[in-house]
N, C-alpha and C positions, 0 to 999 in steps of 0.2 A: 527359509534362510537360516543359517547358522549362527547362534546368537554372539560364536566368535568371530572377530574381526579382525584382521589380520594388521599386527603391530603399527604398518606406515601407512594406515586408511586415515583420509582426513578426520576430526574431530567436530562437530557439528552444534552449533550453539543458534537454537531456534528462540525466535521473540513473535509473542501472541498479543497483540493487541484488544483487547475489547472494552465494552461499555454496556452494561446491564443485560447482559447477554450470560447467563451461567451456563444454560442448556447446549447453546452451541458451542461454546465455549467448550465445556466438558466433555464434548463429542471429537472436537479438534484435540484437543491434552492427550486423550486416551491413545486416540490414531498414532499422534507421535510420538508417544512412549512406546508403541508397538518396536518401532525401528531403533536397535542397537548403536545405529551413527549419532544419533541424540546423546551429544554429551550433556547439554544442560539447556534447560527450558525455561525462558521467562516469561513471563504472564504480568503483562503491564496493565492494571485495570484502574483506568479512567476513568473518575466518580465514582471512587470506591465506595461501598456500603457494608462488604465483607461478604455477599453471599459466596463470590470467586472463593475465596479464601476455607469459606466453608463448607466445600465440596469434597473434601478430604481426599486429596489426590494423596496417595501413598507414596511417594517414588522420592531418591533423593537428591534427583537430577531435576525437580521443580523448584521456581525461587518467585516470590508474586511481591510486585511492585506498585504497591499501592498510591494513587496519585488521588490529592483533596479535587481536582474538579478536571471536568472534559479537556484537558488539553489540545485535542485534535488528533490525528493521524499522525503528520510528522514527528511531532514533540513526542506523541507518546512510541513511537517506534525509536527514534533516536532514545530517548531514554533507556530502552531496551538495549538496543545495542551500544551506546558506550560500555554500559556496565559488562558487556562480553569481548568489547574489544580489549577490557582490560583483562583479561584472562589471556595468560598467551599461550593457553594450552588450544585455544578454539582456532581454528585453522577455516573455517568456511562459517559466513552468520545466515540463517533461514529465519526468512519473514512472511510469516504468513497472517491471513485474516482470520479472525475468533470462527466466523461462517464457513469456513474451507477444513476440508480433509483432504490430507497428502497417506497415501499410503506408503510402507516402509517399501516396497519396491520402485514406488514413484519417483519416493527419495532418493533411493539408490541411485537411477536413473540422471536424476540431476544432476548425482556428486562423480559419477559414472562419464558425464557430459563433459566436467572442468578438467576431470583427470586424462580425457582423451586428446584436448583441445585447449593447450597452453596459453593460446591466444585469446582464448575467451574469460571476460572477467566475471560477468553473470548470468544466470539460466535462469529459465521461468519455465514450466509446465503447461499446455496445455490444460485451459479451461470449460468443464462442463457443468452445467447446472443440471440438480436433480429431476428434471424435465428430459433431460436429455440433449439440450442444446450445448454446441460448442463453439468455442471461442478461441483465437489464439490471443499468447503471453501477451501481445504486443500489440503496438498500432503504428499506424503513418499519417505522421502530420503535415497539414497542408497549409505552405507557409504565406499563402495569401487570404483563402479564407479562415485560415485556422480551423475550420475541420480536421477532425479524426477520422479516420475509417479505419477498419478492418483490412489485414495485408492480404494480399493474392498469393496462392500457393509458391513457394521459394521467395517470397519477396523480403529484403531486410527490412526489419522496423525499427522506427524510430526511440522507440523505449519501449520497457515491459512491467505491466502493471505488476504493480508491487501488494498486487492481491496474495502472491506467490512467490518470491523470488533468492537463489542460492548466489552469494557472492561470496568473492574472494574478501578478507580482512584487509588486504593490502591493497584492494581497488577503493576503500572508503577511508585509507589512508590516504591514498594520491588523490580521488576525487571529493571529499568530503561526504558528511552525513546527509541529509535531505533538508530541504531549507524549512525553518520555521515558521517563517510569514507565511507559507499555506497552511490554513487549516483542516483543511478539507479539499480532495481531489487538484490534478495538474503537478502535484510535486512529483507525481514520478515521472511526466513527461519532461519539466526540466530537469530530471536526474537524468533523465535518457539520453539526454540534451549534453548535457555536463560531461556526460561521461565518455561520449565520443571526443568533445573538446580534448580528451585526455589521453586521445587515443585506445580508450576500451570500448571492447566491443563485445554486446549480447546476443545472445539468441534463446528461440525457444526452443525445447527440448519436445517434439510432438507427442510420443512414446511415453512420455510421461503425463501421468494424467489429476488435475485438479476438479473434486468438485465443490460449486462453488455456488453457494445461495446468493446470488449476487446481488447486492445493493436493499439486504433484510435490513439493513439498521435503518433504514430511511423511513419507514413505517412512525419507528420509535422519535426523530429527528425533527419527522412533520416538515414544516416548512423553511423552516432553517435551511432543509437543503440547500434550497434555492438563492437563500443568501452567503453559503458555503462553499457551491459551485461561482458565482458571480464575483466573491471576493476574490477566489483565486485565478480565476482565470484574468481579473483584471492586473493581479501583480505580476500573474505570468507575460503579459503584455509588455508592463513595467521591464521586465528581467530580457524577453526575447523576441518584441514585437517591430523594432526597429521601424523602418520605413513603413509598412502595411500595418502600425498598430491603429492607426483609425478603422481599418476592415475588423479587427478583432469589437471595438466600443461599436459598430452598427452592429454587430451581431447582440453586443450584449443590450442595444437600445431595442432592437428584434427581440429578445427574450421577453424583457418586457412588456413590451407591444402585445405579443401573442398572450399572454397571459390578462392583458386587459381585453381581449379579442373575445375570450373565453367568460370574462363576466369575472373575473380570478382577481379583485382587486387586494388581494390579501395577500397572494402570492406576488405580484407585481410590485408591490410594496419590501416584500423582501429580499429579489433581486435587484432592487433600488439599492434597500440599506447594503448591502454585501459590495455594491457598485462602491457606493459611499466609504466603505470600512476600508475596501482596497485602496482608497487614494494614500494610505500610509500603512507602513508596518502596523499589522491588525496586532487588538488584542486577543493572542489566546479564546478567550472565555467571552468576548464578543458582548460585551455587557450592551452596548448600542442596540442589541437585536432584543432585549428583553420589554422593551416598549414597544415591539408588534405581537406580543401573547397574547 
């Protein structure tokens, strides 16, 4: 690829999320400073400690946003991108995970997708883990039992995980940023949510290819997850459960259950508290969970 770009190419302003992740972290930066459409990179890092910062990325298209503690997923991408939405040179925002590599042809491909397809407000990439399994952008939600699955070949989905995802600047003007009250997973399926409300519509771009160590932070997390997933998906109830939100609270009494099924009274205990934290706007930093360590 020619590192020139021709004058009326979109302008590209990527936001990297992480959390004590330097190495992969540093593996994602590199990959997309490869790519010429990267106008400017931000590296939002979440319980900062300064190693991010001390990687000595040379380039002067990186900018690191250092945050005093875990804010979560949404908070710390939206952080990201306000500060790019106030650039009005940036014309398309990419979000990607600290765990994910996009190559610069990947990219292309995505930015390749909006520019063919005026109707479409945001793309995702096809997802593969270093195993070699793959995955599509998206998923389909199912509005009785609230299961996800996986879409069938040409099927639309209902959002595209935001493991990956190119939007327009002007689709998160009309639809807004990603909501705060999730801390942790579901916020992109109410964005996906939201975003049809709005008349936009996604896809994935298959051609384009993400790999994706999927779900490494959760190692580091432990068992929070569990309280993580639980909170959110009972605000998501809250936000789009309607008539069938009782079928969503047995499923999340079912989580439970299986976890004391397993002899797991520790983890049962923390999609309790995440049940609990959900009955109101969480906080943040979830101080409630620090009395099941």
């Amino acid at each position: 690829m020619s590192p020139d770009r021709p004058e009326q190419s979109p302008r590209v302003g990527a936001v990297v999320l992480t959390w004590r992740d330097r190495v992969q972290t540093d593996a994602c930066l590199r990959t997309l400073l490869e790519s010429p459409a990267i106008s400017r990179l931000l590296v939002v890092d979440n319980e900062a400690d300064g190693t991010i910062r001390s990687a000595g990325l040379e380039d002067e298209r990186v900018d690191i946003i250092e945050l005093t503690h875990n804010t979560g997923f949404a908070y710390g991408v939206n952080t990201g991108m306000r500060e790019l939405l106030d650039d009005a040179a940036i014309d398309l925002l990419l979000v990607i995970n600290n765990d994910a590599t996009l190559g610069p042809e990947d990219l292309e491909k995505l930015i390749a997708a909006l520019a063919d397809d005026a109707s479409l407000g945001l793309v995702g990439p096809r997802i593969v883990t270093p195993d070699g399994q793959r995955f599509s952008a998206g998923g389909i939600l199912n509005r009785v039992t609230w299961g996800i699955r996986q879409p069938r070949s040409g099927e639309p989905v209902d959002f595209l995980t935001w493991a990956c995802v190119l939007v327009r600047r002007e689709v998160l003007d009309e639809v807004g940023l990603l909501d705060e009250r999730f801390f942790m997973y579901w916020e992109d399926v109410e964005f996906g949510l939201r975003a049809r409300d709005h008349g936009v519509s996604f896809a994935e771009v298959p051609d384009a290819q993400l790999v994706h160590a999927v779900s490494s932070s959760h190692a580091r997390a432990g068992s929070r997850i569990l309280a993580y997933s639980s909170q959110a998906f009972r605000h998501f109830l809250r936000l789009r459960g309607g008539a069938t939100r009782v079928t969503g609270y047995a499923r999340l009494c079912a989580k439970v259950a299986s976890r004391l099924v397993v002899g797991d009274l520790h983890g049962a205990r923390y999609v309790r508290a995440g049940w609990l934290i959900g009955r109101k706007s969480p906080d943040p930093a979830y101080p409630a969970l620090n009395a099941l360590e």
